[in-house]
C-alpha positions as CSV (number, residue, x, y, z in Angstrom):
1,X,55.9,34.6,86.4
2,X,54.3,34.1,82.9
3,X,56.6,36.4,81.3
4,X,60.1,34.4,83.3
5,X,58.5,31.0,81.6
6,X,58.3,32.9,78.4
7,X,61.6,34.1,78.1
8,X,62.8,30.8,79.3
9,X,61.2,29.3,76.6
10,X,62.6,31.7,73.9
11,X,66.3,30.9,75.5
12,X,65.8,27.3,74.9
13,X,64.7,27.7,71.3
14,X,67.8,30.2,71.2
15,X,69.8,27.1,72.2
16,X,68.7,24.7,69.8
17,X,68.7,27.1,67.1
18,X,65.6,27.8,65.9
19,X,65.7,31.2,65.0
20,X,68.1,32.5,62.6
21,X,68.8,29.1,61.3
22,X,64.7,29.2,60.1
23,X,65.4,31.1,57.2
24,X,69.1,30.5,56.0
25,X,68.3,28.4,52.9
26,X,72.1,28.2,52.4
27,X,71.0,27.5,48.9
28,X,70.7,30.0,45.5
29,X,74.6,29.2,46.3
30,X,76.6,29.4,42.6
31,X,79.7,27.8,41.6
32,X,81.1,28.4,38.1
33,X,78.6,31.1,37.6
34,X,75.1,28.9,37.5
35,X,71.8,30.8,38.3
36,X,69.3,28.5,40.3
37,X,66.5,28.3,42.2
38,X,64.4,25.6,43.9
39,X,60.8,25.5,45.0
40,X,58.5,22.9,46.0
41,X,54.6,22.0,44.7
42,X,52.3,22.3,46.8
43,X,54.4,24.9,49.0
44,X,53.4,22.7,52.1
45,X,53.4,19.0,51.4
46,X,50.9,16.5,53.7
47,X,53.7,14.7,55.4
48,X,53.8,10.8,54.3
49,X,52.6,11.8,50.6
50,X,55.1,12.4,47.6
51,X,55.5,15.9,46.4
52,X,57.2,17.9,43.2
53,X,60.6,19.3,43.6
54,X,61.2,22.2,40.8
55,X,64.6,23.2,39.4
56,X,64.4,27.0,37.6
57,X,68.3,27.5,36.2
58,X,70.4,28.8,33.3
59,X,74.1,29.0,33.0
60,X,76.2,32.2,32.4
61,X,77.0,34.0,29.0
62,X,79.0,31.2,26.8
63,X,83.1,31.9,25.9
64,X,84.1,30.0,22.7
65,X,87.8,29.7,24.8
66,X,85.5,27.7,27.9
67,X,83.8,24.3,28.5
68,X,80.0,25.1,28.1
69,X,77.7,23.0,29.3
70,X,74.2,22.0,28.5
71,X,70.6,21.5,30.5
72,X,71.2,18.9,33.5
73,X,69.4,16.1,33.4
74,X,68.4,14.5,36.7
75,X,70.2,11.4,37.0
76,X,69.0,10.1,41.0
77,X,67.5,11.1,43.8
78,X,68.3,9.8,47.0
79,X,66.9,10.6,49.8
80,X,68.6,10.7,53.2
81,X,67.0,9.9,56.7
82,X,67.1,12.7,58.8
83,X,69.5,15.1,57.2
84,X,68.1,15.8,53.3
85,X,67.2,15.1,50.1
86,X,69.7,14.8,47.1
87,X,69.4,15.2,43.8
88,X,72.1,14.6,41.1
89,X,72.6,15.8,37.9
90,X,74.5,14.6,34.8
91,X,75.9,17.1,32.5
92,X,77.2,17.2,28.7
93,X,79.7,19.4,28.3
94,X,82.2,20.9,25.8
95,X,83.7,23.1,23.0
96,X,81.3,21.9,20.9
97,X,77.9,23.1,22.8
98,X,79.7,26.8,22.7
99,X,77.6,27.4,19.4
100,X,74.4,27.3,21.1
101,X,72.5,29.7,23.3
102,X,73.5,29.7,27.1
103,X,71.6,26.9,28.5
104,X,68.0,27.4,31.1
105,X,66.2,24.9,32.5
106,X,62.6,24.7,34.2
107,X,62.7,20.7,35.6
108,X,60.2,19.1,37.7
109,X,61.6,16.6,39.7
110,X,59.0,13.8,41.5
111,X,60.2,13.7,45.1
112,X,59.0,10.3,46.7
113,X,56.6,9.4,49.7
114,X,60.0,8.4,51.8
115,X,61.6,12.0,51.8
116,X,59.4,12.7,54.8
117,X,62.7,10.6,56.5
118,X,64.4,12.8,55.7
119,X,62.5,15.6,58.1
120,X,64.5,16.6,60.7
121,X,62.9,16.6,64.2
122,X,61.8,20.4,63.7
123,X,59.8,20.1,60.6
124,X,63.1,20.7,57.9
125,X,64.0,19.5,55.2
126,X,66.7,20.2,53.0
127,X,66.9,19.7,48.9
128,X,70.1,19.4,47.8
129,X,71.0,19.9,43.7
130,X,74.6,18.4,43.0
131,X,75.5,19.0,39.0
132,X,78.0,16.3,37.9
133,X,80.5,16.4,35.3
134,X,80.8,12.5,35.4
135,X,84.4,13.8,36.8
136,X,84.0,16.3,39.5
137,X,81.2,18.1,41.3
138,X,80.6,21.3,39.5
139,X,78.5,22.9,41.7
140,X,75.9,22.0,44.7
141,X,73.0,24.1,45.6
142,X,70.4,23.6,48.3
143,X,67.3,25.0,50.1
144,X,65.6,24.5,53.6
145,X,61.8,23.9,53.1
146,X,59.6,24.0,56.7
147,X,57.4,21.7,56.7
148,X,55.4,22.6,59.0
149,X,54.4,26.2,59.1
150,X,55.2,26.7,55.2
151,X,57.5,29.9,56.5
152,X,59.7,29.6,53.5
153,X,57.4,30.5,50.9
154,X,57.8,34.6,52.8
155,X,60.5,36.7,51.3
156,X,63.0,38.5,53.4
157,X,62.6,42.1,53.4
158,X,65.9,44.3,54.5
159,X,64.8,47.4,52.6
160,X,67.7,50.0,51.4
161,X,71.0,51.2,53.3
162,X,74.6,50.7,53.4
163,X,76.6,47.9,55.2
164,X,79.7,47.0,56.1
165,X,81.9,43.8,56.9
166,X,84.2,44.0,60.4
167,X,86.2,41.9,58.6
168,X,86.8,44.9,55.4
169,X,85.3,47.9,57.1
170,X,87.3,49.9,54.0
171,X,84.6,47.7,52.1
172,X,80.9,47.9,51.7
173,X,78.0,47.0,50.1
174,X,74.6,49.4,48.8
175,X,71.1,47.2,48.7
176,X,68.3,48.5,47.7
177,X,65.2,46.1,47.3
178,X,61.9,47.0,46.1
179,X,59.5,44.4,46.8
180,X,60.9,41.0,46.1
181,X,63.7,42.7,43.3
182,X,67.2,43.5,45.1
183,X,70.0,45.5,43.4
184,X,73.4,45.0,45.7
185,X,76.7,46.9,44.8
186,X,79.5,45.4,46.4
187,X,82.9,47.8,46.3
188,X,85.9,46.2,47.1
189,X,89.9,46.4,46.1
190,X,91.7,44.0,44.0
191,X,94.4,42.3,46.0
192,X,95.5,39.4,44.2
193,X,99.2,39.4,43.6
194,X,99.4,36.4,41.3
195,X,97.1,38.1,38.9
196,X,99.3,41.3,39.9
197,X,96.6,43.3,41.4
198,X,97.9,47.3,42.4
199,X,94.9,47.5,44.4
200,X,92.4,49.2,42.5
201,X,88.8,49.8,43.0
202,X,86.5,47.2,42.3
203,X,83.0,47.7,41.5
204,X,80.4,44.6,41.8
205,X,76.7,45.2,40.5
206,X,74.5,42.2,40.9
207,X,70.6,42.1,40.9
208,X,68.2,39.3,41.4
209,X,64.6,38.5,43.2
210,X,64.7,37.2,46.9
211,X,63.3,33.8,47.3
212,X,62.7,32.8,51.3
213,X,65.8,34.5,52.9
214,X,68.3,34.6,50.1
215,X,68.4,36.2,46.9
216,X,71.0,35.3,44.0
217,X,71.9,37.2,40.5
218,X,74.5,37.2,37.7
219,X,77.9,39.4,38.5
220,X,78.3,42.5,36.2
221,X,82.2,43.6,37.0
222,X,84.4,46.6,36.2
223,X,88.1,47.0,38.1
224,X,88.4,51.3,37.6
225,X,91.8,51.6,36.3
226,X,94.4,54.0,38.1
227,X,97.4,56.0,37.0
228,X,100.6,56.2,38.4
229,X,99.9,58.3,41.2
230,X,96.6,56.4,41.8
231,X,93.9,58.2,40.6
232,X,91.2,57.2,38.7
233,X,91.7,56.9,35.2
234,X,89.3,57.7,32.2
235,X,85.6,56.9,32.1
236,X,84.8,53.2,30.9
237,X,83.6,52.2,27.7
238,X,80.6,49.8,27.8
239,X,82.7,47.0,26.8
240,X,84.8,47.3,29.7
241,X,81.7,46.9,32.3
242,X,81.8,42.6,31.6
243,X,80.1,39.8,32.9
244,X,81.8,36.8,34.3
245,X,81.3,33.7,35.2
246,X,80.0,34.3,38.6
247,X,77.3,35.2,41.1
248,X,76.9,37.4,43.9
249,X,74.3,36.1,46.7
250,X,72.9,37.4,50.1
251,X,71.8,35.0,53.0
252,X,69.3,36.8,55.6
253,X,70.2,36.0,58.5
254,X,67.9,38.5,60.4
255,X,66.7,42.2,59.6
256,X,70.0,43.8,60.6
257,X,72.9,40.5,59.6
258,X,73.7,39.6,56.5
259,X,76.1,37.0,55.1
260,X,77.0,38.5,51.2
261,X,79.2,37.5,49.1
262,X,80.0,39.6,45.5
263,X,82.4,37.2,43.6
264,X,82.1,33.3,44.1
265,X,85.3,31.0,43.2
266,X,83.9,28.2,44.4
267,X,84.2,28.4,48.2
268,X,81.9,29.1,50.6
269,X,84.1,30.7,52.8
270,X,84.5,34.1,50.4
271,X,80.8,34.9,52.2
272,X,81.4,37.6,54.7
273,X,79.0,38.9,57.3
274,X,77.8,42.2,57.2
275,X,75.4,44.5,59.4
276,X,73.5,48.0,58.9
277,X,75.5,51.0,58.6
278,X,74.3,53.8,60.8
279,X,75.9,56.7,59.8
280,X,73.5,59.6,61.2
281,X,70.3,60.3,63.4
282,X,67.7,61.9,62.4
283,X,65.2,63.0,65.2
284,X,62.1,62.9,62.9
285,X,62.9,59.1,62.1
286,X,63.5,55.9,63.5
287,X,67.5,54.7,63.7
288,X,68.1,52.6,60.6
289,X,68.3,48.9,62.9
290,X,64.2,49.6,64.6
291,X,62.4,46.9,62.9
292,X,60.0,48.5,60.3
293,X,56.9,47.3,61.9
294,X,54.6,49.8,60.5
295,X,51.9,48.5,57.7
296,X,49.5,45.7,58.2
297,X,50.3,42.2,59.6
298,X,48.5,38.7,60.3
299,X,49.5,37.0,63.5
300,X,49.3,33.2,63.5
301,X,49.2,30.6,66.4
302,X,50.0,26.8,66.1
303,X,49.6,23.8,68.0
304,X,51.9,22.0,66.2
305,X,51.1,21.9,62.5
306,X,47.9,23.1,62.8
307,X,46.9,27.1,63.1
308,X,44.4,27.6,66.2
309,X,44.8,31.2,66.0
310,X,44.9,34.1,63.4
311,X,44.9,37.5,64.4
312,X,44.9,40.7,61.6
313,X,46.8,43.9,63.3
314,X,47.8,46.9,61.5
315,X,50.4,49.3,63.2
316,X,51.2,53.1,62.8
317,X,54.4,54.5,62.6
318,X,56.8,53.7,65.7
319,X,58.2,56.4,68.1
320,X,61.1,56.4,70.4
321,X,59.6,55.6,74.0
322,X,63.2,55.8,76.2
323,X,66.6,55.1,75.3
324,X,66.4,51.9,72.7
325,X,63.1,51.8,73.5
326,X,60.6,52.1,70.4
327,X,56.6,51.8,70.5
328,X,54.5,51.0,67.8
329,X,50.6,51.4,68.3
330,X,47.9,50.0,66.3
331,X,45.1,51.8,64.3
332,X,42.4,50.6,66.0
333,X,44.4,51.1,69.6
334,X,43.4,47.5,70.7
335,X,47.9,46.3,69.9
336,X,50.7,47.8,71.4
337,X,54.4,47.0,70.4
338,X,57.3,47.6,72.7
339,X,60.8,46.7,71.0
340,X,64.1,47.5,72.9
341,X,66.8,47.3,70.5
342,X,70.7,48.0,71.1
343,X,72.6,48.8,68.2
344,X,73.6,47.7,65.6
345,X,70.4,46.1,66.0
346,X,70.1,43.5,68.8
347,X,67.1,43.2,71.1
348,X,63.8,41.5,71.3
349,X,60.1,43.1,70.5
350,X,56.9,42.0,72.4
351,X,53.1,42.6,70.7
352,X,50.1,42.6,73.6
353,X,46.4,43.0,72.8
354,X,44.7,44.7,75.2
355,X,41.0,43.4,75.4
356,X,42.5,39.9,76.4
357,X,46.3,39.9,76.9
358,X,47.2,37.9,73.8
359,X,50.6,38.7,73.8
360,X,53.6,37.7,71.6
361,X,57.7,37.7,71.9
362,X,60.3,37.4,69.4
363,X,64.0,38.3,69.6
364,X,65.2,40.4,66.4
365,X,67.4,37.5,65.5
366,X,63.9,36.0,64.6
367,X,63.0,38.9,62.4
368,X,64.0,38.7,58.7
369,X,61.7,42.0,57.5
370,X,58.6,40.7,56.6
371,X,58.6,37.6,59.4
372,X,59.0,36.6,63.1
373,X,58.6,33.9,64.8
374,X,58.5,33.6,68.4
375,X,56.2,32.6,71.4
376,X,52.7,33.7,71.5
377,X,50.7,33.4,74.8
378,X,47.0,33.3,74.8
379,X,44.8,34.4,78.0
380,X,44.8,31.5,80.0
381,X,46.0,29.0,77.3
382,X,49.0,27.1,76.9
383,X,52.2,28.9,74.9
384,X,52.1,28.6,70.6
385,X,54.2,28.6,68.4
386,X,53.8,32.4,66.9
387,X,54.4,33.7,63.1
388,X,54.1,37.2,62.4
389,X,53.6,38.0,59.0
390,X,53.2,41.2,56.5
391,X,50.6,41.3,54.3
392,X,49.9,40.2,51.6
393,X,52.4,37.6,52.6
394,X,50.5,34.4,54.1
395,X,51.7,31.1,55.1
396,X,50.0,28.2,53.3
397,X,48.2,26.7,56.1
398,X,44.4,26.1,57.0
399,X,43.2,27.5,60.0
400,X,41.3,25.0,62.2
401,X,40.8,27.0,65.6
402,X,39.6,30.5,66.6
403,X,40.8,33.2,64.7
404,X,41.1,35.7,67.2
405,X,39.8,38.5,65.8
């Protein structure tokens, strides 16, 4: 019976979308080629009290034949009940500013008291940068903060592999990240016939660090030229590898989804979603899509805002159990981990503890790598709110009940 009214409750935070909407920041998103992030001081706010927005930027490499553009400079801020803050930006630009070094900015902007109206009803808030030309909207970025559990300040983790689009399966992208530092290659075919494309390969390197669930980094292009009977042509020279004026970004959606893009011309829609690649089995390891829930990990409860419970577990390597079934044990044999996962990486995970029956649920579309959030039951206690977290990540709250260890 307990575990029907868990599951229940998972479905209903399934239905108002509290799971893979957590972490999509839908921000680090750049128009005309601008590199920015947002942040917030302290990470997690006291709700009523004002707090410090911060604006880390720079524009792309500077073309004596473009517009260039200097620093912005915050013009308002406005904040908007129940939907978001807004912040808007005035920029000088010109031919004239193309003599001076590509522009990079570090601003801190004072949010007020009243932003806390703009919280939606599940602790969210987002911060919206719009950079005005005095003509036109040149670009608008954005991030989700949470309020209340602080799960934002956590990086995604998605590790290394392969994936692919089933919109362009002939297309692909390689990650590999090494702590929070991604490299992405996106390959891809020009097919633009106005620019009178012949539909050669097109090679898209991009590197940046992951901040919350998305990570964002300058575009460094080459299109390999072909000959006539479409083969490669000579090796490029180094001045044929070029930057331009645009980013390539990936939005976490969980462990296994990702929405990339490798080329932005200023609309959103160019983002395509992408999952794991599995391209071969290998009996002595895991399939690519089992969560990697080996390593050490901190287990939080809340009652609302507050933490009543933190819990320290470290697993060992996971094993195949049954047929997409995959069991992960702790050191100290007190945890057990059952996941069932379908591919290409569906499924849900459940954590028990033995000596009382602590036990905690999350669906995989709640898992972005290095957090999960889902329902943790105590013995004989009413259901929390649960956070799983790898260390040394923490969230930045104050424990004020039993730490269930």
């Amino acid at each position: 019976m307990r575990i029907l009214i868990i599951l229940t409750l998972l479905l209903c935070l399934i239905a108002e979308e509290l799971f893979a909407e957590f972490f999509r920041d839908g921000g680090w998103h750049a128009e005309n080629g601008v590199l920015e992030s947002i942040s917030i001081d302290p990470a997690l706010p006291q709700p009523g009290s004002g707090f410090t927005v911060v604006l880390s930027g720079s524009w792309p490499e500077k073309s004596p034949d473009s517009y260039c553009i200097e620093a912005p400079v915050i013009d308002r801020v406005t904040v908007y009940p129940g939907n978001r803050v807004q912040m808007i930006s005035n920029l000088k630009r010109g031919p004239e500013i193309c003599d001076q070094p590509p522009a990079t900015w570090n601003i801190e902007v004072p949010i007020p008291a009243t932003a806390w109206e703009a919280v939606d009803e599940n602790g969210f808030l987002r911060i919206e940068h719009l950079m005005s030309s005095g003509i036109n909207m040149l670009t608008g970025i954005s991030r989700v903060i949470d309020t209340r559990l602080g799960t934002h300040e956590v990086p995604a983790f998605i590790g290394a592999g392969f994936w692919i689009s089933g919109e362009r399966p002939f297309e692909g992208v390689l990650v590999e990240q090494q702590g929070t530092r991604v490299l992405f290659y996106g390959l891809e075919y020009d097919r633009n016939e106005s620019l009178a494309d012949d539909g050669e390969p097109v090679w898209r390197m991009i590197s940046g660090d992951m901040s919350g669930n998305s990570v964002l980094g300058r575009v460094y292009r080459f299109d390999w030229p072909v000959d006539g009977g479409f083969l490669p042509g000579q090796a490029p020279d180094l001045d044929e590898l070029h930057t331009v004026n645009d980013s390539g970004a990936i939005i976490v959606e969980d462990y296994n989804h990702l929405r990339i893009l490798t080329g932005v011309l200023g609309n959103l829609g160019l983002y395509s979603d992408y999952t794991r690649l599995e391209f071969g089995l290998d009996p002595s390891r895991l399939p690519v899509y089992v969560p990697p829930l080996a390593g050490r990990w901190m287990l939080y409860g809340f009652e609302g805002r507050d933490a009543a419970l933190e819990a320290p577990l470290e697993l060992l390597q996971g094993y195949s159990s049954a047929v997409n079934q995959f069991r992960f044990d702790s050191v100290d044999g007190d945890w057990q981990v059952q996941c069932t996962v379908i591919p290409p990486g569906d499924g849900s995970c459940h954590i028990e503890r033995a000596a009382d029956g602590t036990r905690f649920e999350f669906l995989l579309s709640a898992f972005q790598g290095n957090l999960a959030r889902g329902i943790l039951q105590p013995e004989e206690q009413s259901p929390l709110d649960g956070v799983l977290v790898r260390d040394p990540w923490r969230l930045p709250v104050v424990v004020t009940g039993s730490t269930g260890q």
